[in-house]
N, C-alpha and C positions, 0 to 999 in steps of 0.2 A: 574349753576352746583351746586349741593347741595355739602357741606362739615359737614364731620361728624369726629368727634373724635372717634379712634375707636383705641389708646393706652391707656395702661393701667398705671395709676402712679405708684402702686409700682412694685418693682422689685422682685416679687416670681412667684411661677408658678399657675396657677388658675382652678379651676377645672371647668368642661367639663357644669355642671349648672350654671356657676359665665361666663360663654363666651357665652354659651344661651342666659343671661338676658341682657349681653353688645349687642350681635347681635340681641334680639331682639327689644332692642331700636331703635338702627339703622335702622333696616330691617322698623319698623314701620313710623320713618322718610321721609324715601326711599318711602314707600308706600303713605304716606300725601304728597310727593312733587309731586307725580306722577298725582295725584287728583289734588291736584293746578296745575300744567301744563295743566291736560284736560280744567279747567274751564279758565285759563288764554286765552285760545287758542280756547274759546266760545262754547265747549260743556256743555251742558246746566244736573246740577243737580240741584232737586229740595228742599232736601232737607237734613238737618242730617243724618235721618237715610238713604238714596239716596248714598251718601260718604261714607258712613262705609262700604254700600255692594260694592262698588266698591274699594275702599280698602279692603275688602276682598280676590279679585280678584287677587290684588299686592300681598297681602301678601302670597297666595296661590303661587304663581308664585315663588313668592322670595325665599319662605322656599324651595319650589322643588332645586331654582335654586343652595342656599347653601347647600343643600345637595347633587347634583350632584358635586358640587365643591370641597365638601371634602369624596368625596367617593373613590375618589384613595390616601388618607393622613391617615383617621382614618380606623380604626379595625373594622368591625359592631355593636363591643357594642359601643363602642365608641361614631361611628355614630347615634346610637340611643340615645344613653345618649343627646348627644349635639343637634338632630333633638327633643328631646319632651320635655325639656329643653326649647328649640324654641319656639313650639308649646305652652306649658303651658303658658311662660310669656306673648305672643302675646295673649290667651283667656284671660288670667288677663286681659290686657289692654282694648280688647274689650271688656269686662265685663263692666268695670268702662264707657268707652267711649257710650255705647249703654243705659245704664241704666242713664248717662247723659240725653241723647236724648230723649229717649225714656220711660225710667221708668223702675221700676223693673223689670227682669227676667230673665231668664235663658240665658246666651247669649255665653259664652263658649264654649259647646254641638256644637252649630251650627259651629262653626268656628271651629273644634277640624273634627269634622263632613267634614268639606268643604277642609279643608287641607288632611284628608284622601282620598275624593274623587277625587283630581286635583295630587295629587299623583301620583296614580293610571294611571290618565289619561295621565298628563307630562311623562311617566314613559316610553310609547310607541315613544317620538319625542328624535330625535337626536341632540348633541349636535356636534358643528365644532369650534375648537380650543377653548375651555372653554366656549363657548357663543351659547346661542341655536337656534336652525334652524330655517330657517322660516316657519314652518307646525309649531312649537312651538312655537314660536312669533305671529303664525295668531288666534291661537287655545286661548292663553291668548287673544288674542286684542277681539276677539268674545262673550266671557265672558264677558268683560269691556263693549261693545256695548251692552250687553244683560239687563246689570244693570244701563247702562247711561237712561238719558232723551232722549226722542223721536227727540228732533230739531238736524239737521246735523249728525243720528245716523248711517251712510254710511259712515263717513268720522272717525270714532272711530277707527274702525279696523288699518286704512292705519297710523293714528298717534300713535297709539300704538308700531307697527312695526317698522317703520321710526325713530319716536323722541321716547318716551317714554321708551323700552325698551334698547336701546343702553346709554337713561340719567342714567336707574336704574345699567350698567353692575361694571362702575366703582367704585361709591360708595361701591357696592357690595363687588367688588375683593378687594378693599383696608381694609373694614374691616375684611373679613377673614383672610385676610392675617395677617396683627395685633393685632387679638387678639388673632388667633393662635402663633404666633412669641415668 
């Protein structure tokens, strides 16, 4: 089980960009354990840039998920403040992570890009008591299959579903809840 810090040491109140940058650290955590777990569990990636895009896929999923989750809490500005917020810090990171990999260039756009269109798409699947359905959990696990390596790539979907999304619920809820607190 991943554990994350997701209090704040001092005692003020923090704005809606300063809980962004904290949840997107976490969010981003959340997404790299998720990728260790597929490879621990011997699906097969081949490479750096192979893990970013399916981290991608986490991250997409994630940012939908916190934002379903404070969409009965926050105001709409609110909620956008805190979703692009989100979104910004998590392209930072890919930016740096890709341009690692990979080399220079634009890497942002795409992920800025990719969060808009899984949005969109999350947008249509329902959620049952805080936690998302299964046509939401299949719809992510297919994504994940799409961008894994070819060996055991039948058996992605079912571990997504199963183990991986249910690993990523709790991390999740603990730190919205605390960093909103």
């Amino acid at each position: 089980m991943l554990r994350v810090k997701s209090k704040w040491n001092a005692d003020r109140e923090h704005t809606l960009h300063e809980i962004g940058g904290a949840a997107a650290f976490i969010i981003w955590r959340i997404a790299q354990q998720g990728v260790l777990n597929l490879e621990n569990e011997g699906f097969q990636t081949d490479t750096n840039a192979q893990r970013l895009d399916v981290m991608e896929e986490f991250l997409a999923f994630l940012v939908h998920l916190a934002d379903r989750l404070k969409a009965d809490v926050l105001e709409l500005e609110e909620r956008r403040a805190f979703i692009t917020s989100l979104a910004q810090h998590l392209a930072d990171r890919m930016q740096e992570n890709r341009t690692d990999a990979l080399g220079k260039g634009e890497y942002r756009q795409p992920l800025i890009d990719l969060l808009n269109e899984r949005a969109a798409d999350y947008a249509d699947f329902t959620m049952v008591d805080g936690a998302p359905g299964y046509a939401f959990k299949r719809y992510f696990g297919e994504h994940v299959r799409a961008v894994m390596g070819e060996r055991d790539n039948q058996w992605i979907t079912d571990q997504v579903i199963d183990v991986e999304v249910p690993e990523t619920l709790p991390p999740l809820n603990k730190a919205l809840r605390d960093l909103f607190a």
